[in-house]
C-alpha positions as CSV (number, residue, x, y, z in Angstrom):
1,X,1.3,-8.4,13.2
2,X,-1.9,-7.9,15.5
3,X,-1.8,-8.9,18.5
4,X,-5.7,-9.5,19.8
5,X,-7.0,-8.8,23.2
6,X,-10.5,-9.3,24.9
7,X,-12.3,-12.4,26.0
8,X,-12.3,-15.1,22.9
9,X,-9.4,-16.8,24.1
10,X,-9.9,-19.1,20.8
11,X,-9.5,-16.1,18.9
12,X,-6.2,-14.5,20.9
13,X,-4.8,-17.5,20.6
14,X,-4.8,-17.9,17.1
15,X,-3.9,-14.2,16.8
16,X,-1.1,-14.2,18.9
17,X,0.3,-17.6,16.9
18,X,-0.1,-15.9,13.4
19,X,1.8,-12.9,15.3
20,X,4.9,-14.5,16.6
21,X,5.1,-17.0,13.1
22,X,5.3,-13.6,11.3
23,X,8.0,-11.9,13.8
24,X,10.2,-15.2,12.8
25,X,9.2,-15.2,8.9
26,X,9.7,-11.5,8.8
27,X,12.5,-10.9,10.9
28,X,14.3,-14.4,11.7
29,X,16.4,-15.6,13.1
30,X,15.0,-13.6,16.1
31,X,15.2,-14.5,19.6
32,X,12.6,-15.1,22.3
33,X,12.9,-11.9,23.8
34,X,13.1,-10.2,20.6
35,X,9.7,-11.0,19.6
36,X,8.5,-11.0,23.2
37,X,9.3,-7.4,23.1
38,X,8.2,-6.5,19.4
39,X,4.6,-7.8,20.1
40,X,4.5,-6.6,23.8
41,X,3.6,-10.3,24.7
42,X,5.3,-12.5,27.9
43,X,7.4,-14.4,27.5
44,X,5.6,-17.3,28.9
45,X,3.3,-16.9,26.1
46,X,5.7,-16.8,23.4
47,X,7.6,-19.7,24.9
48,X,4.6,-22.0,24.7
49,X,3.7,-20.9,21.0
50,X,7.5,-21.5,19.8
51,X,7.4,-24.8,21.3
52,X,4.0,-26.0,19.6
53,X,5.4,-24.4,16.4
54,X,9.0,-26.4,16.8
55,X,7.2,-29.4,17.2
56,X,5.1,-29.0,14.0
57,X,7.9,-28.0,12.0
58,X,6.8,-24.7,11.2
59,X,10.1,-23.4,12.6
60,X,13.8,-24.6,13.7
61,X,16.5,-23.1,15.7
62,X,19.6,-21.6,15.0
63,X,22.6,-22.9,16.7
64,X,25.0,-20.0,17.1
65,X,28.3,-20.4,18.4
66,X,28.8,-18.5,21.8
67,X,25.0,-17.0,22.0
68,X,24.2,-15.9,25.4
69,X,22.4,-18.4,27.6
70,X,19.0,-17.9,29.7
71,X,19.1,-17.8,33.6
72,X,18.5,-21.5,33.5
73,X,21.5,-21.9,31.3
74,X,20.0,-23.1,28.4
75,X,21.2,-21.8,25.6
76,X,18.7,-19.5,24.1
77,X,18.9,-20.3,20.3
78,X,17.2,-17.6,17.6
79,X,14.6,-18.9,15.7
80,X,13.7,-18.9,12.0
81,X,11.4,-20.4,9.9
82,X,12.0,-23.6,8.3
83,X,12.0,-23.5,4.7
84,X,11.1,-26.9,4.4
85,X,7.6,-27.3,6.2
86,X,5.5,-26.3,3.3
87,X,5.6,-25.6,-0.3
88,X,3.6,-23.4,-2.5
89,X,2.3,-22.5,-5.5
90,X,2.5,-19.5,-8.0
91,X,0.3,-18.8,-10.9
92,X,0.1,-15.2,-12.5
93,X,-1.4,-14.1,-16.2
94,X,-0.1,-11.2,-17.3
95,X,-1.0,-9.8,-20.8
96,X,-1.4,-12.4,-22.7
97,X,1.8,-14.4,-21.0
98,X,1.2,-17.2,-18.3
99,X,4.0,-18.2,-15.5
100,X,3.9,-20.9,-12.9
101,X,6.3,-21.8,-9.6
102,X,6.7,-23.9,-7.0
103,X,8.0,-22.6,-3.9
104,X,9.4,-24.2,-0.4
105,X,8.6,-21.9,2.6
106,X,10.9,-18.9,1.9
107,X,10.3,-18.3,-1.2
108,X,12.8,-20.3,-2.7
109,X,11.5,-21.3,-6.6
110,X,12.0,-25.0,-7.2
111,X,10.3,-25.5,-10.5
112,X,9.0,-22.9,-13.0
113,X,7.1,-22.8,-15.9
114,X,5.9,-19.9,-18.6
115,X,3.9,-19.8,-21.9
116,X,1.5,-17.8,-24.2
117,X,-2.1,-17.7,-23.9
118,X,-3.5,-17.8,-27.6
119,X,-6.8,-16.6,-27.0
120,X,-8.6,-14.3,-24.5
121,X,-11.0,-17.6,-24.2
122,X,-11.2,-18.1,-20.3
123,X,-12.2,-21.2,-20.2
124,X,-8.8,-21.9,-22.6
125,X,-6.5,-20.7,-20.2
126,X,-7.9,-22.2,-17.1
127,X,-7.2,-25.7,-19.2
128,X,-3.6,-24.7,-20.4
129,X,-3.0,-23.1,-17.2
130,X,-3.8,-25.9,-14.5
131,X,-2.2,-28.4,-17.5
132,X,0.5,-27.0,-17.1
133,X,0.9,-26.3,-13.5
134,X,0.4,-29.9,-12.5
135,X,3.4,-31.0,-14.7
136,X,5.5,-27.9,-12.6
137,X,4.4,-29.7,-9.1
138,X,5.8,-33.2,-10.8
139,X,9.1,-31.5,-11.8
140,X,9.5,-30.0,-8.4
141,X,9.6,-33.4,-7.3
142,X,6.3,-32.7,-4.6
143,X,3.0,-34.6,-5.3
144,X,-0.2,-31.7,-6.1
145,X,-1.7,-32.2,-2.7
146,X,1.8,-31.7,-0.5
147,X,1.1,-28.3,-1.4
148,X,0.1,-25.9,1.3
149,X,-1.5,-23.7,-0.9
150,X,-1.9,-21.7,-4.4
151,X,-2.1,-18.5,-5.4
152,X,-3.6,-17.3,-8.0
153,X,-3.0,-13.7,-9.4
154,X,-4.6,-11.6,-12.2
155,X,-5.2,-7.9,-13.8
156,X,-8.7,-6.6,-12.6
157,X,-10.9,-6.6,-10.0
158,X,-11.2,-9.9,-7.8
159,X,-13.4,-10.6,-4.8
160,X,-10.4,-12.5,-2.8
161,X,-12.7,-13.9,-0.2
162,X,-14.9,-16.0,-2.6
163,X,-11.8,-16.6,-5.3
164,X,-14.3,-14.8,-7.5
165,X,-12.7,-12.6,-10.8
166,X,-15.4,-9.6,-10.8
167,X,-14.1,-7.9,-14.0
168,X,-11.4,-7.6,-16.1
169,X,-12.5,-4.9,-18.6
170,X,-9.1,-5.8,-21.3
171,X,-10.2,-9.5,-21.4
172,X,-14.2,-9.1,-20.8
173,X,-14.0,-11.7,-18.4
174,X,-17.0,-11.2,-15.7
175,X,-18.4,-13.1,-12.5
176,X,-15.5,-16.0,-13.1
177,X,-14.8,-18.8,-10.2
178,X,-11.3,-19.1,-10.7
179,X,-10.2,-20.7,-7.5
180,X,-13.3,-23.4,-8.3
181,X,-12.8,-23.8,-11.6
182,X,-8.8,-24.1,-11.2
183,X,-9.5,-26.9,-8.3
184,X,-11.9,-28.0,-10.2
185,X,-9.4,-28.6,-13.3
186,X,-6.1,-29.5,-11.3
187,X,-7.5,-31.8,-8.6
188,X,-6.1,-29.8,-6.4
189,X,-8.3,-30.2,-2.6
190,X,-6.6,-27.5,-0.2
191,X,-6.5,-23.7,-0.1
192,X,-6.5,-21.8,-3.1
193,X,-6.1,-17.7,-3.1
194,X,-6.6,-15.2,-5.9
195,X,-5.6,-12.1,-6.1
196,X,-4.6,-9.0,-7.9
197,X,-1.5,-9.2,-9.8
198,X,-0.1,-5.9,-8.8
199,X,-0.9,-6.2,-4.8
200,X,0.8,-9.9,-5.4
201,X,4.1,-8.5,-7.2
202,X,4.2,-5.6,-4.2
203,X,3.5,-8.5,-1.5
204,X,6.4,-10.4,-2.6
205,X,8.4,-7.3,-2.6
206,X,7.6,-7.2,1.0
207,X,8.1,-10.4,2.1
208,X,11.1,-11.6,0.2
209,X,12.8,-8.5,-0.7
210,X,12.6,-6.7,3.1
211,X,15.9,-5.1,2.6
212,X,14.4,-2.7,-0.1
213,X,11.1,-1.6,1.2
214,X,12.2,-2.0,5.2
215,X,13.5,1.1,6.3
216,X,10.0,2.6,5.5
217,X,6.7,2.9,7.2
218,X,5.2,2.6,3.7
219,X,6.1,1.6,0.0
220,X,3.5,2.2,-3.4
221,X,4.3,-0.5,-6.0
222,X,3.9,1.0,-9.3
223,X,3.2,-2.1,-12.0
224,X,3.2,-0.9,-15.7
225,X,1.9,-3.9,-17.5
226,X,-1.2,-4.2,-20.3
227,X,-3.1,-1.6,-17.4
228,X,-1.1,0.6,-14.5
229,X,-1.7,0.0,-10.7
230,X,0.0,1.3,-7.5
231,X,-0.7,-0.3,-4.4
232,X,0.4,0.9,-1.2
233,X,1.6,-0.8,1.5
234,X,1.8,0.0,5.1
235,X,5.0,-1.7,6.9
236,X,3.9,-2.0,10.3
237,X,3.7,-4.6,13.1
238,X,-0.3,-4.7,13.1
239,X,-0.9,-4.5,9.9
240,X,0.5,-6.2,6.0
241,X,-1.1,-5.5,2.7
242,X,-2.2,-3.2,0.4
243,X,-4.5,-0.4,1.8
244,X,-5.6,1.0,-1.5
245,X,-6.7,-2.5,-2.7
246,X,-4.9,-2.4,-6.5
247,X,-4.5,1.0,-6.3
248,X,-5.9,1.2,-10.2
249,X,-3.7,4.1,-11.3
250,X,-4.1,3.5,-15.1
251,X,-7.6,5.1,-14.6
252,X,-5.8,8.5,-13.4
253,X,-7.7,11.0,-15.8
254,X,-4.5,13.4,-17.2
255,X,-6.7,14.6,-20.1
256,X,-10.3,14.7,-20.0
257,X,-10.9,15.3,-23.8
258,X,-8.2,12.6,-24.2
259,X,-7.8,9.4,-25.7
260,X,-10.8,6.7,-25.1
261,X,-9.5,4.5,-22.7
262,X,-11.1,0.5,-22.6
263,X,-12.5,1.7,-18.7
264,X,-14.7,4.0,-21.3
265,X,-13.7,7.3,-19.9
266,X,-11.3,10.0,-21.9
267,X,-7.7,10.8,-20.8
268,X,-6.9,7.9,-18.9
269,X,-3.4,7.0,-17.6
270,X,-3.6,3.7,-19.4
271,X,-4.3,4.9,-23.0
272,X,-1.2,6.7,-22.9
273,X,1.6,4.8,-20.8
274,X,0.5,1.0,-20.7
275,X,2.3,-1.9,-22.3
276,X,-0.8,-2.0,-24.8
277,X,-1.1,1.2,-25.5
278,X,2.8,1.4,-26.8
279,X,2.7,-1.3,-28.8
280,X,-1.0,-0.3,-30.5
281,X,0.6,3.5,-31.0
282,X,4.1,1.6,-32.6
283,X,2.2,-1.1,-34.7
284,X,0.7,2.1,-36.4
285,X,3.8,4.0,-36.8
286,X,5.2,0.6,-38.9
287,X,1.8,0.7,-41.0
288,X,2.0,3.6,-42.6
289,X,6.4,2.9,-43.3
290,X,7.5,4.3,-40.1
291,X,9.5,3.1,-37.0
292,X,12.1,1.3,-39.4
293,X,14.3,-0.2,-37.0
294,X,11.7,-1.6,-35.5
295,X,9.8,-3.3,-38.4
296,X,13.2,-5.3,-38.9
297,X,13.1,-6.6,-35.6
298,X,10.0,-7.8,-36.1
299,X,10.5,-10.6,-38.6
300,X,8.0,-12.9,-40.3
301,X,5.5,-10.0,-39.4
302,X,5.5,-10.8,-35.6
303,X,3.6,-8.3,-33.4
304,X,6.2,-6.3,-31.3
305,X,6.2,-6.9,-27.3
306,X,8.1,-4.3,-25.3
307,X,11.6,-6.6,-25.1
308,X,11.1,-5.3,-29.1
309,X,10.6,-1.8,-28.6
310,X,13.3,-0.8,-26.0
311,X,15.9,-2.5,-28.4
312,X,14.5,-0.3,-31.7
313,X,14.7,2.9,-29.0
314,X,18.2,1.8,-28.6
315,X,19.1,1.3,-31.3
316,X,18.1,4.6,-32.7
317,X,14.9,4.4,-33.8
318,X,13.3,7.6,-33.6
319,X,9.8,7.2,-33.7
320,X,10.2,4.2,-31.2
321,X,12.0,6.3,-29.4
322,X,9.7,9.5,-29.3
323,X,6.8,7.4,-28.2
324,X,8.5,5.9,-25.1
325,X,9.4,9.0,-24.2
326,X,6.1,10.1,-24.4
327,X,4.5,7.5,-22.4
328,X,7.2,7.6,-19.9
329,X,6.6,11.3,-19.5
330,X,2.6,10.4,-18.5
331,X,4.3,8.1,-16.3
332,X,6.0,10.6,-14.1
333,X,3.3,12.8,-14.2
334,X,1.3,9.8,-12.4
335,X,4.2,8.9,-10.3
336,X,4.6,12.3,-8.7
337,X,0.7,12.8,-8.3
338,X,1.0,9.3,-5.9
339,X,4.0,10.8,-4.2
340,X,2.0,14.5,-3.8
341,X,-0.9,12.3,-2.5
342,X,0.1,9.4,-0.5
343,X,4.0,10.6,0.5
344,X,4.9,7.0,0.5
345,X,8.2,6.2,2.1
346,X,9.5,4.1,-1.2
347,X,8.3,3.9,-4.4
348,X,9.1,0.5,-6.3
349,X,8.7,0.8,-10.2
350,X,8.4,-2.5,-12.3
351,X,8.1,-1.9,-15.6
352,X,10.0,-3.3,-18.8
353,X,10.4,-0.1,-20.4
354,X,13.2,0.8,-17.1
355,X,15.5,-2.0,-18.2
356,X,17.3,0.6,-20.3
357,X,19.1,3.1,-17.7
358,X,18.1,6.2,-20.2
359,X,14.5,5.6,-19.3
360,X,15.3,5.2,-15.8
361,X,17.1,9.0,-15.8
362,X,14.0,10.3,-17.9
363,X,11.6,9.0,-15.6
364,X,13.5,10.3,-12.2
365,X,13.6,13.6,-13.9
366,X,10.3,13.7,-15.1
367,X,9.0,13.1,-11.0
368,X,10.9,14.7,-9.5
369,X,9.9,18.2,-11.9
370,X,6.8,17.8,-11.1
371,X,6.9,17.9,-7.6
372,X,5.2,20.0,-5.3
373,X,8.1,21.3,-3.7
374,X,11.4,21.3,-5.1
375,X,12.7,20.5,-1.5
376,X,10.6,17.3,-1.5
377,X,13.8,15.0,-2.6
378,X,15.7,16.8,0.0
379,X,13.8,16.7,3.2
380,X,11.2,14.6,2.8
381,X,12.2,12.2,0.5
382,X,10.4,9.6,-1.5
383,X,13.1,7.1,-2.4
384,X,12.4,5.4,-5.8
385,X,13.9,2.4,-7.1
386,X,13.8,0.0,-10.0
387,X,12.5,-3.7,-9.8
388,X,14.6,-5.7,-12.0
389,X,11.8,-8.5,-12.6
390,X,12.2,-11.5,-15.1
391,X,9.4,-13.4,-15.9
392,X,8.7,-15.5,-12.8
393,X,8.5,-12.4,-11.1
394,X,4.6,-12.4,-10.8
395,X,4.4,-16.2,-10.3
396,X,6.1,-16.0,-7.3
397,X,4.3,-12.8,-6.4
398,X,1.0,-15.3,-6.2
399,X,2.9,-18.0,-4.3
400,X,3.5,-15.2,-1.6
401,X,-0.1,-14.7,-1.5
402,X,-0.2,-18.2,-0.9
403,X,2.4,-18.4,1.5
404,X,0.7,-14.8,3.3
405,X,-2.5,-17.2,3.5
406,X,-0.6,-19.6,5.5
407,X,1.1,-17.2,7.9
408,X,-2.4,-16.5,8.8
409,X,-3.8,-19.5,9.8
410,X,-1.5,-21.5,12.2
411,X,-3.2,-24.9,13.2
């Protein structure tokens, strides 16, 4: 949280408001002197912030049998944020899959909602999408314009300031208004955010899973989905976010006379390890009479998704099996070039394929081989763990980009 100083008081107002309603979202209940002292602000200041804020609602106090009084003898009572003062909403596409959420303040889902996008046609999904959507705010039992905010998250390249989807090379979708065009269809009239997916899924690692990624100054978020991004994020008091933007990993060159990749170089990460690129190199294997375990999960012809493939590779099949293994072994080359790079603290890893604890073992030996220095895992160590996502996971990765939004701007 960053705590302005200089002479726009306007400005060091609202810095220091956004600051302290972090401190309590963050790391509430927290007292006065708590965040007086993390923010190196007085305590007059913060006292006449936390009063505004408990008279809007934004926060409540939490009574605590036999906490310490002030020298007035009030009782000093910690603060935390109240769930209640706003809601949110979530909307993520991921491959061709859609999810939707409504959230109160913390995070807290209270109505979800997923489907299939049928076509890559954009102006399809925006349709099925904010259809959708506004029957999840009726469910949630909130009217579309009690809403605080949206967030809005996606694979490729997105201009967050204007809500403006620069590219995404696997969909050829350029130059589109998202945030107008999903006001636009909803009816929605506040403040709409969009960004990438992958910095959305590591943001709501950070702000509702803190007990994972806090004991480090930094965390990457590796996402393995239809592309590969690693974000990293910096967990300190002046500063939130990813400071690699998506971090676009999948476009890691590991063989330059390599596979064509959709980016249209050779060799890239993505043409090896993602979600699409397993299921195009297994769909072959079944054309021409292979991967046999497989095939029979696939009834009535059905196009395999990953849930498919780590069953066959259970189940035995061996050509399922030796392609997972392959990509996985791309992905801890990729993984330990991050770690050699950036040293990050924590490495988060949310990817399907590490539901099956084999894969997990394969892919923690695979890094850690490749390491610069075998003594990295004992003295300097990069601590990796698994995210166990299901598949509102991204949706409420966009409502925390939402929510982010809001802990910016305190009115």
């Amino acid at each position: 949280m960053q705590v302005l100083q200089g002479k726009n008081l306007l400005r060091i107002k609202e810095s220091n408001q956004s600051a302290i309603l972090r401190s309590i979202y963050y790391y509430g209940p927290i007292s006065r002197s708590e965040i007086a002292q993390r923010l190196e602000l007085t305590l007059p200041t913060i006292t006449t912030n936390i009063n505004k804020m408990l008279k809007e609602g934004l926060i409540k106090e939490t009574f605590i049998r036999g906490k310490l009084t002030n020298t007035s003898g009030r009782r000093a009572h910690p603060l935390q944020i109240n769930k209640e003062a706003c809601y949110f909403g979530g909307v993520e596409l991921k491959n061709t899959n859609w999810s939707v959420c409504i959230t109160d303040f913390s995070g807290k889902i209270l109505a979800s909602a997923e489907g299939v996008c049928k076509d890559r046609k954009y102006e399809d999904f925006i349709w099925q999408i904010g259809t959708d959507f506004v029957k999840c705010v009726s469910e949630s039992g909130k009217k579309l314009n009690d809403l605080c905010g949206i967030g809005i998250s996606l694979p490729g390249l997105v201009d967050r300031e204007n809500g403006i989807l620069k590219i995404n090379s696997r969909y050829q979708w350029v130059e589109r208004k998202v945030c107008q065009d999903f006001a636009q269809k909803t009816g929605y009239q506040g403040k709409i955010t969009l960004e990438n997916n992958a910095i959305a899924r590591g943001l709501s690692a950070q702000m509702f899973n803190w007990d994972e990624v806090e004991n480090g100054k930094s965390f990457a978020y590796l996402v393995v989905s239809a592309g590969i991004a690693c974000p990293l994020f910096l967990n300190t008091s002046s500063y939130r976010g990813s400071v690699v933007d998506a971090g676009e990993a999948g476009h890691m060159v590991l063989d330059p006379h390599g596979r064509l990749c959709v980016c249209g170089n050779y060799g890239c990460l993505e043409a090896y390890a993602s979600e699409y690129a397993i299921i195009n190199d297994c769909k072959k294997e079944m054309e021409q009479g292979r991967a046999v375990i497989l095939k029979k999960l696939c009834l009535d012809e059905k196009e395999p998704d990953i849930a498919d493939i780590v069953q066959a590779q259970e189940y035995g099949d061996k050509d399922v099996c030796r392609i997972v293994e392959e990509a996985i072994y791309m992905l801890g080359i990729a993984a330990t070039n991050i770690i050699n790079f950036a040293g990050p603290d924590i490495m988060l890893v949310d990817c399907q394929l590490f539901r099956n604890a084999a894969n997990r073992k394969l892919f923690m030996d695979q890094t850690q081989n490749n390491l610069h220095n075998p003594a990295h895992f004992k003295y300097f160590k990069t601590n990796i763990s698994f995210v166990d996502s299901d598949q509102f996971v991204g949706a409420l990765g966009a409502a925390a980009v939402a929510i982010d939004e809001k802990l910016q701007i305190v009115m």
